[in-house]
LUMDREN-155018 format. One line per field, with one value per residue (C-alpha): x, y, z; residue number from 1. Coordinates in nm, 2 decimals, padded with zeros to 4 digits. Each point is the difference from the previous one (the first is absolute). Example, Ala and Ser with C-alpha at 12.3 -4.5 7.8 and 13.67 -1.06 7.14 Angstrom:
! LUMDREN-155018
u <- c(01.23_00.14)
v <- c(-00.45_00.34)
w <- c(00.78_-00.07)
pos <- c(1_2)
! end
This chain:
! LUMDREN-155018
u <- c(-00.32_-00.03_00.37_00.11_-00.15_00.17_00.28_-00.08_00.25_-00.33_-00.10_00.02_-00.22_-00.22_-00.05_-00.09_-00.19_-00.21_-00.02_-00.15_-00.21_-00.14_00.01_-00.25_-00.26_-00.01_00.17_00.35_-00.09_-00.20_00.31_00.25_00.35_-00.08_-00.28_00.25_00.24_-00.22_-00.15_00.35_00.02_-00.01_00.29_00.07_-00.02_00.35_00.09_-00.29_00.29_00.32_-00.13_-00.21_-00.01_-00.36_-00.35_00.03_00.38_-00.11_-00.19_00.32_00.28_00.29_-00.02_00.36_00.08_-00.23_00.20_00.33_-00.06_-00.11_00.31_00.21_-00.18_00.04_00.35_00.04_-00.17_00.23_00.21_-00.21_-00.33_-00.20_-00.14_-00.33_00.19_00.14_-00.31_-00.17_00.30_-00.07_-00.37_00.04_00.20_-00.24_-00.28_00.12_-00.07_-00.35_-00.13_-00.41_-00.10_00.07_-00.25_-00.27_00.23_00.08_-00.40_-00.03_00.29_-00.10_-00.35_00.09_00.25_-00.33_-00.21_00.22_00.14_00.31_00.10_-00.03_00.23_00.26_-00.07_00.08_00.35_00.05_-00.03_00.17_00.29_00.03_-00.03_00.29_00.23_-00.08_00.11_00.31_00.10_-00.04_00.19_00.30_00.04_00.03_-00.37_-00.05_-00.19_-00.42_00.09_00.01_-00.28_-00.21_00.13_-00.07_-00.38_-00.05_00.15_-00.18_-00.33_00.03_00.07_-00.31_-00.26_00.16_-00.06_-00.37_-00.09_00.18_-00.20_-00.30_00.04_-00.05_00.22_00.31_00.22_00.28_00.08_00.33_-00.19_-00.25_00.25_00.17_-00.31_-00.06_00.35_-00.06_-00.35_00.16_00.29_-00.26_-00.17_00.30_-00.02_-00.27_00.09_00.13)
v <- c(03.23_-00.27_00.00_-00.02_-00.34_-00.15_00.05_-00.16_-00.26_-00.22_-00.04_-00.40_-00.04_00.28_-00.16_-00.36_00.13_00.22_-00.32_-00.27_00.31_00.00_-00.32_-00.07_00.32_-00.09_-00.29_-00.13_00.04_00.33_00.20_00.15_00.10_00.30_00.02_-00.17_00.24_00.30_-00.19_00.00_00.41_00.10_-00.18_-00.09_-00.32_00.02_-00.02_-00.26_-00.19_00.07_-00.17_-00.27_-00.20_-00.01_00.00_-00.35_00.02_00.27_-00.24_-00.22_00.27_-00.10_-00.37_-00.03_00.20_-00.23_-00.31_00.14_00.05_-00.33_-00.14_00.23_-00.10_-00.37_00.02_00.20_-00.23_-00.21_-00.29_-00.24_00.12_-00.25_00.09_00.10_00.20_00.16_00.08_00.11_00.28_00.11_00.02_00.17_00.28_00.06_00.00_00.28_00.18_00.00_00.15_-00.01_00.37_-00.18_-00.28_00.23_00.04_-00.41_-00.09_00.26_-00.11_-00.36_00.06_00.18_-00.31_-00.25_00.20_-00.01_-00.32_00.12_00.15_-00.32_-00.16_00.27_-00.06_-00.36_00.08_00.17_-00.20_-00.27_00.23_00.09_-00.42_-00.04_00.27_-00.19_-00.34_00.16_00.19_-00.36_-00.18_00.26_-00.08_-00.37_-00.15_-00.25_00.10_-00.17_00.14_00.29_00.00_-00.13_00.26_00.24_-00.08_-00.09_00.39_00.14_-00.13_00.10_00.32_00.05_-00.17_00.20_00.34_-00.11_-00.04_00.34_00.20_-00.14_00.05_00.30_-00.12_00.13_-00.30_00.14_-00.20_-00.11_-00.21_-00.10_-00.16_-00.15_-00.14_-00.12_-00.17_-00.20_-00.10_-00.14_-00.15_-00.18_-00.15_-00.15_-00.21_-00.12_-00.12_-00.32)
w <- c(-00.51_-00.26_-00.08_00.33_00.11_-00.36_00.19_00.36_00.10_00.02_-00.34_-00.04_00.29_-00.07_-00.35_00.16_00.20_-00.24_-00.25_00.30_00.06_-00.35_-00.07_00.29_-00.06_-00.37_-00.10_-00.21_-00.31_00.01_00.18_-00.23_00.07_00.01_00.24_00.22_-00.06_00.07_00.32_00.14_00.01_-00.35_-00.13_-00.38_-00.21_-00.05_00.39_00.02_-00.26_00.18_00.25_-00.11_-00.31_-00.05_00.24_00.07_00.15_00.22_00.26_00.02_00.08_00.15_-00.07_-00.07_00.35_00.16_-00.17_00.06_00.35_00.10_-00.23_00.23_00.34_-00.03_-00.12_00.35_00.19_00.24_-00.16_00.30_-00.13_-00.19_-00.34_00.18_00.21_-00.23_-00.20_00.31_00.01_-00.35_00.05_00.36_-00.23_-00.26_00.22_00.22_-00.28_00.03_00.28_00.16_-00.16_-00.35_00.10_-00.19_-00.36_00.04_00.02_-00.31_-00.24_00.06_-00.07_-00.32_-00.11_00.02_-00.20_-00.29_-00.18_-00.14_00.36_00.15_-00.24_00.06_00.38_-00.05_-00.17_00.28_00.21_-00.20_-00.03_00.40_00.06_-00.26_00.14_00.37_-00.19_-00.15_00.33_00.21_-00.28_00.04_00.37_-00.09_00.02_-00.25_-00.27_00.13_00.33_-00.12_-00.22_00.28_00.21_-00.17_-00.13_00.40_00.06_-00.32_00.09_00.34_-00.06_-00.27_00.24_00.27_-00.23_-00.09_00.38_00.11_-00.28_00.09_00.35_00.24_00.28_00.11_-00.10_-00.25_-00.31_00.11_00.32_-00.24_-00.27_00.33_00.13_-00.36_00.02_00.32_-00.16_-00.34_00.23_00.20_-00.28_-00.18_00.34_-00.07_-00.36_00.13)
pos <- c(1_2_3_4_5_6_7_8_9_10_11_12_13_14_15_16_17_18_19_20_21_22_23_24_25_26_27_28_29_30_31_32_33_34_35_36_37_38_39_40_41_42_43_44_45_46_47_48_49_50_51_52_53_54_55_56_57_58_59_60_61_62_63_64_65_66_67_68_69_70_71_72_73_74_75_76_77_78_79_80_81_82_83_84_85_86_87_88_89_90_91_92_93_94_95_96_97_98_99_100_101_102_103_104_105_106_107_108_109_110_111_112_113_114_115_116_117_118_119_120_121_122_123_124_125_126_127_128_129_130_131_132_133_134_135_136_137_138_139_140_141_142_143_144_145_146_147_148_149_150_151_152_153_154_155_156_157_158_159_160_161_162_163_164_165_166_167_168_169_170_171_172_173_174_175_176_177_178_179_180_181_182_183_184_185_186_187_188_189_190_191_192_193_194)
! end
């Protein structure tokens, strides 16, 4: 039975999820590869590796989908739309990827990256990384070069303060209305700059 769940369609997932599991019960640094790799249904090291890089890249898979995807989302958006606009499209498509029953896994995975230093500082490339693929997507359609920038830390932050408040909560607000809701709020408050 072991050798039939190596070859599950699900394996990436199975092994992010078995590595967020770990991570929580017993910590980053005392979970091996291949502890992961035997939590997600008696798979090898060497899978573990075709997939992953190393431990750490594990909690941060499909970064460059994520960036790609809002690239691709605000280059779709409507020539009228304003660089907000645009960045809310991008964040309205890579929020429909998460959906409420993940709420659980989101509250875990973040609560693993505060506990250790050096996944926080791959957290905040991360999120450096998505902000700059926003920037670069906005200066593509045109927006000058601080717009975008702005734009996109406004869209960035709203979508990472709208992930902290959906993980926490037990409501039935989705991610996507969150990050929307988020939107309006950091909108709002740039009127009040002055």
């Amino acid at each position: 039975m072991v050798g039939v769940a190596r070859w599950e369609p699900n394996t990436r997932e199975r092994l992010v999820r078995a590595a967020v599991d770990l991570f929580a019960d017993q910590g980053y640094d005392a979970t091996t590869v291949s502890q992961i790799a035997e939590r997600a249904g008696g798979l090898s090291k060497m899978t573990f590796f075709r997939h992953f890089p190393d431990k750490r890249e594990v909690l941060f898979a499909g970064q460059e989908t994520m960036s790609q995807r809002l690239a691709d989302e605000i280059a779709a958006a409507p020539d009228a739309a304003t660089p907000l606009q645009a960045v809310a499209a991008g964040l309205d498509a890579i929020t429909a990827w998460h959906t409420n029953d993940q709420r659980g896994y989101a509250a875990r995975l973040r609560s693993v990256i505060r506990a250790n230093g050096e996944l926080r500082e791959r957290a905040a490339a991360k999120r450096y990384a998505l902000t700059d693929a926003v920037a670069a997507a906005l200066a593509k359609r045109g927006v000058p070069a601080l717009t975008a920038g702005v734009a996109a830390d406004v869209g960035i932050g709203a979508y990472y303060r709208a992930f902290e408040r959906w993980a926490d909560s037990a409501g039935e607000q989705t991610l996507n209305e969150a990050t929307r809701r988020a939107l309006e709020e950091a909108r709002a408050a740039m009127a009040h700059l002055g």
